[in-house]
C-alpha positions in Angstrom: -31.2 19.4 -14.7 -31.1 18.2 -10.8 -33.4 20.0 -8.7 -31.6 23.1 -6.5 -31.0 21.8 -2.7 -31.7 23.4 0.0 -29.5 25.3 2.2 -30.3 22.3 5.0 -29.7 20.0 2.2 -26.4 21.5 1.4 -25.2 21.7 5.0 -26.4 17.8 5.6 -24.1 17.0 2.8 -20.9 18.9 3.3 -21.0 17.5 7.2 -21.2 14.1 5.9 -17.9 14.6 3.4 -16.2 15.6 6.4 -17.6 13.4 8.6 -16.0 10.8 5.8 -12.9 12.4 5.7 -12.3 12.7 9.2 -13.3 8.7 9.9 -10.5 8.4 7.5 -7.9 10.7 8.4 -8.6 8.4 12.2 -8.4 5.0 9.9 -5.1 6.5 8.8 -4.1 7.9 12.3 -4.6 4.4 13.9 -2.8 2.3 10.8 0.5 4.3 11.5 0.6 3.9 14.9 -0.8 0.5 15.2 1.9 -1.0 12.7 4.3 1.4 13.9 4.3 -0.3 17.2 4.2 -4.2 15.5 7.3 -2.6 14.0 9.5 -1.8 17.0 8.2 -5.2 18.8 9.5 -6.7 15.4 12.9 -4.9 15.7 13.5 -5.7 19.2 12.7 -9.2 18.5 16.1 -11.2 17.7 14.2 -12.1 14.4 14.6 -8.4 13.5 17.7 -7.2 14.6 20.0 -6.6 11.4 23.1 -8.2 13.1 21.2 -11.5 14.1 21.6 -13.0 11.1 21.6 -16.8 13.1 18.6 -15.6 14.8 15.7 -17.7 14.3 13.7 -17.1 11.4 9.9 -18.6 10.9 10.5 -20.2 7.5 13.7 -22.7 7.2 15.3 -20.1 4.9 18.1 -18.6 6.4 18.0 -15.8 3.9 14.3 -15.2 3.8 13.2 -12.0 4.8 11.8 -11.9 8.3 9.3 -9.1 8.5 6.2 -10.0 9.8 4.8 -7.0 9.9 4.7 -6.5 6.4 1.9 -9.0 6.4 -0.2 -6.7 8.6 0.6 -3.7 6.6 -0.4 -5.2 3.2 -3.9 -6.7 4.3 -4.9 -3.3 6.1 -2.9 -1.3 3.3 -6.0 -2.9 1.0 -8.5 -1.9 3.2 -7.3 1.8 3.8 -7.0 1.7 0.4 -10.3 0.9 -0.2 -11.2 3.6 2.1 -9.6 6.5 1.2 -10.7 5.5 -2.8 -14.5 5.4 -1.2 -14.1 9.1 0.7 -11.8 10.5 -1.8 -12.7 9.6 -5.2 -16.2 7.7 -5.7 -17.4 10.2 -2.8 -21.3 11.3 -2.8 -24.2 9.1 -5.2 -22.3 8.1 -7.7 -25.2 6.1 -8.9 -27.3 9.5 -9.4 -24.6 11.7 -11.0 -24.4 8.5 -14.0 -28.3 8.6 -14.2 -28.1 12.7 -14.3 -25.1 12.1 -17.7 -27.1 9.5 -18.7 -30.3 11.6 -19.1 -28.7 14.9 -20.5 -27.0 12.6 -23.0 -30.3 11.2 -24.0 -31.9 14.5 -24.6 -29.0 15.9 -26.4 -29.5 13.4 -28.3 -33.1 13.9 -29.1 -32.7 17.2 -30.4 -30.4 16.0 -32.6 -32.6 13.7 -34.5 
C-alpha cells in the first residue's frame, strides 16, 4: 500500500491537474481561433472561393483540393492530440501507479505459493 498524503500533498496535486487542464483548455482555445482565422483568409482568397473554380490552385491539378489550412490543422491536430492524451488520460505518475500493481501483484502472489 502507498503511503497516505498529506493534506498539502493533496492540494499540490489537484492544483497541478488543473493547472494541466487549464494549459489545455488555452492550447485548445488558441487552435480554434488561430485556424479559424487561416480559414477565412483561405476563403477570401480566390483559391478558396467555391465559384472560382479557374482560380489558381498551388498544384497543376485543376481538381485538387485547395485547402491549405488543412495542413496547419492536421500537424497541430497531432500535437493537441498529444496534449489532451497527456492531461486527460496518462495524467499523474504513471510510472509509480505500474510499480504500486506491480508490487501488490508480487505479494499476492507470494501468499499463494
Amino acid at each position: 500500500m502507498s503511503p497516505q498524503m498529506s493534506d498539502e500533498e493533496i492540494r499540490n496535486k489537484a492544483r497541478a491537474r488543473v493547472h494541466a487542464r487549464l494549459g489545455f483548455f488555452r492550447h485548445l482555445t488558441v487552435y480554434i481561433i488561430v485556424n479559424g482565422f487561416l480559414v477565412i483568409i483561405w476563403a477570401m482568397s480566390s483559391a478558396g472561393m467555391w465559384w472560382a473554380w479557374w482560380g489558381p490552385r498551388y498544384s497543376g491539378n485543376p481538381w485538387a483540393i485547395n485547402f491549405w489550412p488543412g495542413w496547419v490543422m492536421f500537424f497541430w491536430g497531432i500535437g493537441l492530440i498529444a496534449h489532451c492524451l497527456s492531461v486527460f488520460v496518462f495524467h499523474g505518475n504513471w510510472e509509480a501507479n505500474e510499480v504500486e500493481k506491480e508490487i501488490q501483484r508480487i505479494k499476492k502472489n507470494q501468499g499463494s505459493e
